[in-house]
C-alpha positions as CSV (number, residue, x, y, z in Angstrom):
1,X,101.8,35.1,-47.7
2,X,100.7,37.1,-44.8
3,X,98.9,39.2,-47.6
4,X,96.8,36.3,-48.9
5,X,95.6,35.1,-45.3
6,X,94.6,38.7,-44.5
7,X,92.8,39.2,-47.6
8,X,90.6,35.5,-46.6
9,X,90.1,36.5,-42.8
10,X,88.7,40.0,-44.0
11,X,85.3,38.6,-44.8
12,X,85.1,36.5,-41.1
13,X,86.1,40.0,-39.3
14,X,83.3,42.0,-41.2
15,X,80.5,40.0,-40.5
16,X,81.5,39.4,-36.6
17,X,81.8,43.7,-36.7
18,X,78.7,44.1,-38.2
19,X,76.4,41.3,-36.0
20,X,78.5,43.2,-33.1
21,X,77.3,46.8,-34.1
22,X,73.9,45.8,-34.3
23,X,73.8,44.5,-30.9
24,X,74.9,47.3,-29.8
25,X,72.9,49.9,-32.1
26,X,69.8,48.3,-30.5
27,X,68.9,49.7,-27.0
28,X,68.0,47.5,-24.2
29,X,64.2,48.5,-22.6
30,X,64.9,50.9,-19.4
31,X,63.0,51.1,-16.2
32,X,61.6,47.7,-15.9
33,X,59.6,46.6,-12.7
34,X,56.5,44.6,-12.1
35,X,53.0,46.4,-11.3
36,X,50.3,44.3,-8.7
37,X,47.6,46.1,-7.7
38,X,44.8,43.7,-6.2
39,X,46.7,40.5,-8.1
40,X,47.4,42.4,-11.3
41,X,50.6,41.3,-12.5
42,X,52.0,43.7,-15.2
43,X,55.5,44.0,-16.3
44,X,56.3,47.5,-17.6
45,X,59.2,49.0,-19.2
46,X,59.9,52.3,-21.2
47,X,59.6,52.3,-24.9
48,X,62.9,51.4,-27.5
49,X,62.3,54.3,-29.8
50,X,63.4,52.4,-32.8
51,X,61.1,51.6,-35.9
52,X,59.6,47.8,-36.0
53,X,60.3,47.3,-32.4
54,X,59.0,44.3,-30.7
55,X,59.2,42.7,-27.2
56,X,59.9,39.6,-25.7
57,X,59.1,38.8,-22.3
58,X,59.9,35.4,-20.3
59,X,60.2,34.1,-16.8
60,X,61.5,31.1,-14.6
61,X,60.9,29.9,-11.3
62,X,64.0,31.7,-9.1
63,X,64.3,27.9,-8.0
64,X,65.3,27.0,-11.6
65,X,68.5,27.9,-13.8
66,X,69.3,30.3,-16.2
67,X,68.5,28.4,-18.9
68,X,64.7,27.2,-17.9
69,X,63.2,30.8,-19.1
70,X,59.5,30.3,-20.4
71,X,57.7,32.6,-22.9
72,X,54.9,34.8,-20.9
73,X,54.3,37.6,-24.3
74,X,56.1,37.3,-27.8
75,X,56.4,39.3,-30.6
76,X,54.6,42.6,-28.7
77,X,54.5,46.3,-29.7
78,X,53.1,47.1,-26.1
79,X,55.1,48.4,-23.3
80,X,53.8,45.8,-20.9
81,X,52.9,42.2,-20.2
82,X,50.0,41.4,-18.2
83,X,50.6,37.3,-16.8
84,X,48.6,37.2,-13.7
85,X,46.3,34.1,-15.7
86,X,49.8,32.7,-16.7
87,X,52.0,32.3,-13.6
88,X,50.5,31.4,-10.2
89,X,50.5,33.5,-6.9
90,X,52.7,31.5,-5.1
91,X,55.7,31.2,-6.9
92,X,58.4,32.8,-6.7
93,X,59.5,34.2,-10.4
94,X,62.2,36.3,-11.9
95,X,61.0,38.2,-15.5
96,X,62.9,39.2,-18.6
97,X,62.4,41.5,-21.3
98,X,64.4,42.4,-24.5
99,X,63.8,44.4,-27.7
100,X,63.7,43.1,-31.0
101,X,63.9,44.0,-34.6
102,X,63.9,41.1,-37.3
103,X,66.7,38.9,-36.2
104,X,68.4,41.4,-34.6
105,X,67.5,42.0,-30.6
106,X,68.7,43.7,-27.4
107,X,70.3,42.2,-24.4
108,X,67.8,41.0,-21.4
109,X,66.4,42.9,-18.7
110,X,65.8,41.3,-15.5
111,X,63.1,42.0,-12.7
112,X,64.5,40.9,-9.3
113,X,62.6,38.0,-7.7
114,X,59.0,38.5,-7.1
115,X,55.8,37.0,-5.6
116,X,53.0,38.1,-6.0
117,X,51.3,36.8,-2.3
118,X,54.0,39.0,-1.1
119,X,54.8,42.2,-3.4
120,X,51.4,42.8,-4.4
121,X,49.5,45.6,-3.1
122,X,46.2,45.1,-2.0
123,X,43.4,48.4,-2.7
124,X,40.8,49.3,-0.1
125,X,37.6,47.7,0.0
126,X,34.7,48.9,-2.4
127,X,31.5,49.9,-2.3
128,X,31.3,50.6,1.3
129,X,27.6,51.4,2.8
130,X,26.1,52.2,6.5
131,X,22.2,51.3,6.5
132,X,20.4,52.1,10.2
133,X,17.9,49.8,10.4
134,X,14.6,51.2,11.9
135,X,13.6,48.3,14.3
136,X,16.5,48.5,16.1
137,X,17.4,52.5,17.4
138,X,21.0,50.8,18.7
139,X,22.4,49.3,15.2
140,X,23.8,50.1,12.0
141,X,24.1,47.1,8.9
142,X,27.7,47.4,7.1
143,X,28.0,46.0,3.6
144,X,31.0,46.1,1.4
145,X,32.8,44.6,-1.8
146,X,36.3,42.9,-1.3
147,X,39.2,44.3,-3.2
148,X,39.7,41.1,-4.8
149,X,37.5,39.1,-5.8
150,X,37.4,35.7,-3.8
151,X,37.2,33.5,-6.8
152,X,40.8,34.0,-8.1
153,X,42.0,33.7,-4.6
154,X,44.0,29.9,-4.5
155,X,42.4,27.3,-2.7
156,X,42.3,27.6,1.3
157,X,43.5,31.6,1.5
158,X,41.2,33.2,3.5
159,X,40.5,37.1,3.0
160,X,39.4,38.6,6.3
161,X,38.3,42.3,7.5
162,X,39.0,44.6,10.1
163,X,36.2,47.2,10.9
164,X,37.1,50.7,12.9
165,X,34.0,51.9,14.0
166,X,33.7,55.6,16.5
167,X,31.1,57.6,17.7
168,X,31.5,60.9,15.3
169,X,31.7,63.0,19.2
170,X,33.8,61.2,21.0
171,X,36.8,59.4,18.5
172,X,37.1,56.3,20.9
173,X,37.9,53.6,18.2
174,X,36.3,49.9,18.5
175,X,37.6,46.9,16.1
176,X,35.6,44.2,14.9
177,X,37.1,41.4,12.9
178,X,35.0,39.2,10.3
179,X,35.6,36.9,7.0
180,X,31.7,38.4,6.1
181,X,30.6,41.5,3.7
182,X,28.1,42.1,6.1
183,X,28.6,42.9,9.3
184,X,26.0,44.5,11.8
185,X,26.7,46.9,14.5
186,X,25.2,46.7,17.7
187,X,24.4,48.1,21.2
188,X,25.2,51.9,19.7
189,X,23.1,55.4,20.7
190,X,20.3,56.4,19.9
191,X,20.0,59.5,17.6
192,X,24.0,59.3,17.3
193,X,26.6,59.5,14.2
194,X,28.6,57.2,14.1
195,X,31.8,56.8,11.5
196,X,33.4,53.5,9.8
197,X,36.6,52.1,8.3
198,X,37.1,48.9,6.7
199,X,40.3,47.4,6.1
200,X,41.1,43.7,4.3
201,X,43.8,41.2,4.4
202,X,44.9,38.0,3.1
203,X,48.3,36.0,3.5
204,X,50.5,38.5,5.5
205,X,49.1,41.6,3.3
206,X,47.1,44.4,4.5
207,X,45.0,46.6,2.3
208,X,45.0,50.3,1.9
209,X,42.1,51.4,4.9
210,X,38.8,52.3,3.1
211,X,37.4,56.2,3.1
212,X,35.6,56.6,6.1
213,X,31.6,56.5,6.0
214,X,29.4,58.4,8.6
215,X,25.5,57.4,9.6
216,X,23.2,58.3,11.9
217,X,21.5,55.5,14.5
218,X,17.7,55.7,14.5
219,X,15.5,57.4,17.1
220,X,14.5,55.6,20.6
221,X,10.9,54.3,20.3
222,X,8.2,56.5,21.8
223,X,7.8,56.6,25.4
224,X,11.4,55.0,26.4
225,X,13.1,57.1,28.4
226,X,17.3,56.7,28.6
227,X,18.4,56.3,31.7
228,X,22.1,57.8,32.3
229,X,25.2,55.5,31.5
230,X,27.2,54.6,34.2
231,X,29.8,56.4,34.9
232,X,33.6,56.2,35.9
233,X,33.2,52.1,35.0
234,X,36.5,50.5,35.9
235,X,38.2,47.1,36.5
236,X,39.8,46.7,39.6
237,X,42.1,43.6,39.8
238,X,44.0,42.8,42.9
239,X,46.0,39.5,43.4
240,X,43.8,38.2,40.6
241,X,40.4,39.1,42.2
242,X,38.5,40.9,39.0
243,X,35.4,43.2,39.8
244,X,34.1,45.5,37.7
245,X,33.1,49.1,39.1
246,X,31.3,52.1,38.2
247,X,29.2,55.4,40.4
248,X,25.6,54.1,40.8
249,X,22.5,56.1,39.1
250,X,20.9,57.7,41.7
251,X,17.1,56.5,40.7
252,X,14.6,53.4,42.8
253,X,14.6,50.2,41.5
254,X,17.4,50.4,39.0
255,X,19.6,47.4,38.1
256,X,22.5,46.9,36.3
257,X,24.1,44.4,33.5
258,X,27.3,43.7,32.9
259,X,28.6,42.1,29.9
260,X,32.0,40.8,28.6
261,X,33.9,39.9,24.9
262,X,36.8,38.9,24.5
263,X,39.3,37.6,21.6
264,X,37.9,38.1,18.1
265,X,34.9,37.2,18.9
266,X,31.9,40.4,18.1
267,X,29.3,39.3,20.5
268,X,29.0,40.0,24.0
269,X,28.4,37.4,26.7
270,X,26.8,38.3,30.0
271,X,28.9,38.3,33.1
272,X,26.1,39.8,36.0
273,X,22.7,40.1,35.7
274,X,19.8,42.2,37.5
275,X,22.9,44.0,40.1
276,X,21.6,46.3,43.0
277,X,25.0,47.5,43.6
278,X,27.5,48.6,41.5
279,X,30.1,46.0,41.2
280,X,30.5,42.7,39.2
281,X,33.1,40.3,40.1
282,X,34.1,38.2,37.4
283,X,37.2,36.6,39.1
284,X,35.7,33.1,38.3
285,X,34.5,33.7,34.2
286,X,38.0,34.9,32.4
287,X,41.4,33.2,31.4
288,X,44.6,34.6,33.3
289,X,45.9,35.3,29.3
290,X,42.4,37.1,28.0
291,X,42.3,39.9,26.4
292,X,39.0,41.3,27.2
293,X,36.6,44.4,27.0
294,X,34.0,45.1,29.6
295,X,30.7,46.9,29.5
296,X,27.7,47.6,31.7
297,X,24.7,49.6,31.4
298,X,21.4,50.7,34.0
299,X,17.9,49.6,33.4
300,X,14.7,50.1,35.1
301,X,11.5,48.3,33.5
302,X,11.9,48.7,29.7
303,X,13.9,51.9,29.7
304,X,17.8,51.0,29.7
305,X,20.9,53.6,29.6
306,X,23.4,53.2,26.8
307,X,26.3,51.0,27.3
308,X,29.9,52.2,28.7
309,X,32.9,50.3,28.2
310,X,36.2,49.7,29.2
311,X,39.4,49.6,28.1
312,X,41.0,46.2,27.0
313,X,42.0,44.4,30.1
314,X,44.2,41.8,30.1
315,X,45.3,40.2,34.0
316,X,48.2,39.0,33.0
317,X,49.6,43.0,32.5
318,X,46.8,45.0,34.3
319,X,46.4,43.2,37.7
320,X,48.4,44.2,40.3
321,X,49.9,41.6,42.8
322,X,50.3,42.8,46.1
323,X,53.0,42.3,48.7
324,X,53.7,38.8,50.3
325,X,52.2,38.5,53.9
326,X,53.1,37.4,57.2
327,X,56.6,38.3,56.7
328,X,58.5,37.0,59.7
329,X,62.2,37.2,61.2
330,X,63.4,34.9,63.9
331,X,66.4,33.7,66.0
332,X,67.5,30.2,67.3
333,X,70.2,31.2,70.4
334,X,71.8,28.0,69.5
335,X,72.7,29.4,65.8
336,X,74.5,32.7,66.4
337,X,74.8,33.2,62.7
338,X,71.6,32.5,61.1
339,X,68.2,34.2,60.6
340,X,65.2,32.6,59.4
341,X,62.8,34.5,57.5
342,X,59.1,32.9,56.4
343,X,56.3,34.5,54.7
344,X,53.3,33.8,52.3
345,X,52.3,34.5,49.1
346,X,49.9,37.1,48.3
347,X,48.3,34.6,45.8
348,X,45.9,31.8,46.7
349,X,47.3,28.5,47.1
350,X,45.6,27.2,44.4
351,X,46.9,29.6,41.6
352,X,47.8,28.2,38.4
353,X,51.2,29.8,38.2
354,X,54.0,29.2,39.7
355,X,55.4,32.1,42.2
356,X,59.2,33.1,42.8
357,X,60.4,35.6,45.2
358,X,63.1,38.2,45.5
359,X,64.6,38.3,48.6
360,X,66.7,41.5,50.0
361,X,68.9,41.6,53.1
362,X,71.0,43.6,54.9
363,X,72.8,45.1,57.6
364,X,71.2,47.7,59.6
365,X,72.9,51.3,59.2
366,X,74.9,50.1,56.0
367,X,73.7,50.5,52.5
368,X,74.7,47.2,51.3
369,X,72.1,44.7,50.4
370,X,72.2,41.3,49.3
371,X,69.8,39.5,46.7
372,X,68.5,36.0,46.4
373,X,66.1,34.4,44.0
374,X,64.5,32.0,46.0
375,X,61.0,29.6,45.4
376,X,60.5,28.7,49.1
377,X,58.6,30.6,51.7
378,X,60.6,29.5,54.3
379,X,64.5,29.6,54.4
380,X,67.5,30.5,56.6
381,X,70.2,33.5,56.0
382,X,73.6,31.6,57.2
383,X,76.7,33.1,57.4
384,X,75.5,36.4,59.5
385,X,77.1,38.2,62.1
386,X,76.5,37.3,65.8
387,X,75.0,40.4,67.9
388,X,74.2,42.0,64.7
389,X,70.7,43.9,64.0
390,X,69.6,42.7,59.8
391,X,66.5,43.6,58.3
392,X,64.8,42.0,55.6
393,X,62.2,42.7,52.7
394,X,60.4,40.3,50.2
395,X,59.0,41.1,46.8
396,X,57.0,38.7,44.8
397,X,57.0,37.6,41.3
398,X,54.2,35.0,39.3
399,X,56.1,33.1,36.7
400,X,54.5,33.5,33.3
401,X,54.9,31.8,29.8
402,X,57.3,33.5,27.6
403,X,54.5,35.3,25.5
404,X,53.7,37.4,28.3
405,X,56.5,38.7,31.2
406,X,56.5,38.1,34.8
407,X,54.3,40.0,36.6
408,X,56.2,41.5,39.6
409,X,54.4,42.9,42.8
410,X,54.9,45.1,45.3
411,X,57.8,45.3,48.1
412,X,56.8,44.2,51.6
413,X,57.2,46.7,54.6
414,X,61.0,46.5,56.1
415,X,61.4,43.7,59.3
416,X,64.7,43.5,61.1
417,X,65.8,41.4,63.3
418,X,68.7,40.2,66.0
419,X,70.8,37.7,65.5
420,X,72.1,35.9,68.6
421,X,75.2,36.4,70.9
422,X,78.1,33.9,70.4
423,X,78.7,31.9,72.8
424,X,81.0,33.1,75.6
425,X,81.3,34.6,79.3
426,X,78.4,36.9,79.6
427,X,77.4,39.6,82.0
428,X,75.0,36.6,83.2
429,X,76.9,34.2,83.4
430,X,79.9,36.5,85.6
431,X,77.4,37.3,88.0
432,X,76.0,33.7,87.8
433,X,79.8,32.7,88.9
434,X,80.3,35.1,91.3
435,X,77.3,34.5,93.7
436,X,78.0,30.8,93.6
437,X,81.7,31.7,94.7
438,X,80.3,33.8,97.3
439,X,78.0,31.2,98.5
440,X,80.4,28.7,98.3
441,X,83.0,30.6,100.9
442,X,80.3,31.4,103.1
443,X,79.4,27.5,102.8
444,X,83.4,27.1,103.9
445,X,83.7,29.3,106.5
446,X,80.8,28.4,108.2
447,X,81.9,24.8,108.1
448,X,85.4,26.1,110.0
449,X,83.7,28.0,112.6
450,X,81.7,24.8,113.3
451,X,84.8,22.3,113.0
452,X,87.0,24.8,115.6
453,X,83.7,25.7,118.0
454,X,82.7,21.8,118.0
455,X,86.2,19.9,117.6
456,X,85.4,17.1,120.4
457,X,81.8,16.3,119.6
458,X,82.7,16.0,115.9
459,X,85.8,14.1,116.9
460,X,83.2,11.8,119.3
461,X,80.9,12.0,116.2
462,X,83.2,10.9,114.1
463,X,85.6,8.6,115.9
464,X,83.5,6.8,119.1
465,X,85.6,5.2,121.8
466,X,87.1,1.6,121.2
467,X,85.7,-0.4,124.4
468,X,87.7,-3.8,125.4
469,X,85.1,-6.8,125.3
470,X,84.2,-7.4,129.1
471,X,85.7,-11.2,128.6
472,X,89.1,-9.7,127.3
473,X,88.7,-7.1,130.1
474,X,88.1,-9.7,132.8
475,X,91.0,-11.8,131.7
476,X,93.6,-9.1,131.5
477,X,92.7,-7.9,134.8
478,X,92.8,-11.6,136.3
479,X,94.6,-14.1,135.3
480,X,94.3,-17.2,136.4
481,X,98.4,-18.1,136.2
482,X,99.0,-14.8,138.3
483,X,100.4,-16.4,141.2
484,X,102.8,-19.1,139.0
485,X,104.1,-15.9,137.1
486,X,105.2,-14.3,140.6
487,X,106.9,-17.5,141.3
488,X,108.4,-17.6,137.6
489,X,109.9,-14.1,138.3
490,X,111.6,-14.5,141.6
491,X,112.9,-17.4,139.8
492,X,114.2,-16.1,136.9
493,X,114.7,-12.9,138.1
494,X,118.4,-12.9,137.4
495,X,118.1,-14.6,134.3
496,X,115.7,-12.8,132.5
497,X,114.2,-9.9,132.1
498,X,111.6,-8.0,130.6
499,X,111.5,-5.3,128.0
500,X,107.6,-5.0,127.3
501,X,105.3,-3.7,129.5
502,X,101.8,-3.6,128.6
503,X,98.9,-1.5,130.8
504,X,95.4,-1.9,129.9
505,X,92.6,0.5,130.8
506,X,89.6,1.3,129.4
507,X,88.7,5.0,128.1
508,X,85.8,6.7,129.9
């Protein structure tokens, strides 16, 4: 039994061993990766060294499942499979390839994920050419190719162009930025090599820089003379005030223009005009955030000096921002434990941005200090010590959009201050006390001596003498019974008797 079932399973097992031998006798290509050079899309591998071998290549969208692969090259003998017509720039794609030999074929080998507006590589520029032109003795015309050429680009991608250009002498780089092939070099020397480098870009990819191209500018026309550049041309920015300075060309009747670009744009606008002296403020004509380049050059009649430029300024980073001013410290006596410290800002009051200050106090003769953050120019220290010496310093800070940071400026000078006594029994106030006690004995005394020396005046003074009223007087004195009260008493002598006895007299 177990015999005959063996004997009809044999024929199942030898075909499922020989479909699984041929699988595995047929290699799988090695090495595969995607080539894009300039939007080239080729997908290489290494060779299956086996007779009759073709290739099969597919792809899917990385968005879409395993199963969604779609044919890009069948039934090919080549090593590679160019699809940039099949598969647009934008997607994101993963790519397959597997060997084949009748019906027998090699497992797949995947690419990872690719795209080409991100993994290609994009070539230098071609065909680069310098042309002086011989009207003009300060340009040089620039022509090139693009890498790639604009009409397989998708709709609404823009390739643009960075140009490096350097007198050959002195290696100080300027950039110009265009969409154009042709781009024209201005305002360069006379007689002078000068060196390009053109680089391109589309989406977030940057070409390979171009080789590097070298041309001469044409002669000055007869009977010009060049006047001397200016030299030692610098911006000076203070608090936000912008002027433009440079040593004056000791020659009559020279003047001086000054010009000014900034952003991407090439061209040059003019910020001063027909100067006598050599300065140029341009507080009024820039943007706190610009990024600009400044230039200026001598002229006298038709004979002009080349131009001399400066570095990229930007106020924002390069001005400085001076110390606060006015910086005060004062008391109140009635507030023993308070300072109040007021200042101004360095900037005008109309500025644009928004100022914040940092304030430091201390203790004189200790080493501690204290920091606040404060927005105010006027505000009071609380909390201080009474009869104790504080000094206080102020340093300024413009507020500035997150792109850029805050632009901090310089320490005021050191002012100290007192803070008043608490209240109490002062030296002043014991002396004070003292000369009014002393006054006020003297006061007493002198009062005594008086009262003791003058006793009876003041008494007199005080007190005057009660006088009877002359009818009362004239009565007591007379009576008009005076004779019946004699009579009454030898009477009633032995009957009565008296115990009051009155005598009247008046005080004199």
């Amino acid at each position: 039994m177990a015999t005959a079932c063996f004997s009809q399973a044999l024929p199942l097992i030898l075909v499922l061993l020989l479909c699984t031998d041929a699988v595995s006798v047929l290699p799988a290509p090695g090495n595969v990766s995607v080539s894009s050079f300039n939007l080239q899309q080729i997908l290489q591998w290494d060779p299956v060294k086996v007779e009759n071998v073709t290739y099969m290549v597919e792809y899917r969208s990385w968005y879409e499942g395993d199963n969604d692969y779609l044919a890009l090259c069948k039934k090919t003998t080549q090593t590679e499979c160019n699809f940039t017509a099949l598969v647009p720039f934008n997607w994101r794609i993963i790519l397959r390839v597997r060997a084949e030999v009748g019906n027998l074929s090699s497992i797949w080998r995947e690419t990872p994920k690719f795209q080409a507006t991100r993994n290609t590589t994009l070539g230098p520029v071609k065909s680069l050419k310098l042309l002086p032109r011989e009207a003009v003795h300060d340009a040089i015309s620039v022509s090139f190719e693009p890498p790639i050429s604009r009409e397989i680009l998708p709709h609404g991608s823009v390739m643009k162009f960075t140009l490096h250009y350097w007198k050959n002498s002195s290696g100080k780089e300027k950039e110009i930025s265009s969409t154009n092939t042709h781009i024209l070099l201005k305002d360069l020397d006379p007689m002078s090599v000068y060196c390009v480098e053109v680089t391109a870009s589309v989406w977030n990819l940057v070409g390979e820089p171009s080789e590097t191209v070298c041309e001469k500018t044409s002669a000055a026309p007869d009977g010009i003379f060049m006047l001397p550049a200016p030299k030692n041309v610098h911006i000076d920015s203070y608090n936000l005030q912008h002027k433009l300075l440079w040593d004056p060309i000791l020659l009559e009747n020279v003047t001086y223009t000054v010009h000014l670009m900034w952003g991407n744009k090439d061209d040059y606008i003019v910020l001063c005009e027909n100067l006598i002296e050599p300065v140029c403020d341009f507080t009024e004509e820039i943007e706190f955030k610009w990024r600009i380049v400044v230039r200026v050059r001598a002229q006298r009649g038709p004979a002009h000096s080349n131009w001399t430029e400066t570095s990229e300024f930007q106020a924002a980073s390069h001005t400085k921002l001076g110390p606060v001013n006015f910086l005060m410290v004062t008391t109140r006596e009635e507030e023993p434990n308070s300072l109040y410290v007021s200042f101004e800002s360095p900037l005008p009051p109309n500025t644009e941005y928004s100022m914040k200050y940092l304030l430091q106090y201390w203790r004189k003769g200790f080493a501690v200090k204290t920091e606040l953050w404060v927005t105010n120019t006027l505000l009071k220290l609380k909390d201080l010590e009474a009869s104790a010496e504080y000094c206080v310093n102020v340093t300024a800070v413009m507020k500035i959009p997150p792109v850029i940071p805050d632009l901090t400026g310089e320490t005021s000078h050191v002012v100290c201050a007192k803070t008043p006594g608490a209240p109490g029994v002062t030296a002043d106030k014991v002396i004070f006390i003292s000369v009014g006690l002393i006054i006020l004995c003297c006061i007493f005394l002198g009062f005594s001596y008086a009262f003791s020396r003058h006793r009876g005046r003041i008494k007199t003074w005080l007190y005057p003498p009660y006088n009877i009223p002359p009818d009362i007087e004239q009565y007591l004195q007379e009576p008009p019974w005076n004779g019946h009260l004699e009579k009454s008493k030898e009477l009633h002598s032995a009957e009565e008797q008296y115990d009051i006895i009155s005598i009247v007299e008046s005080e004199s």
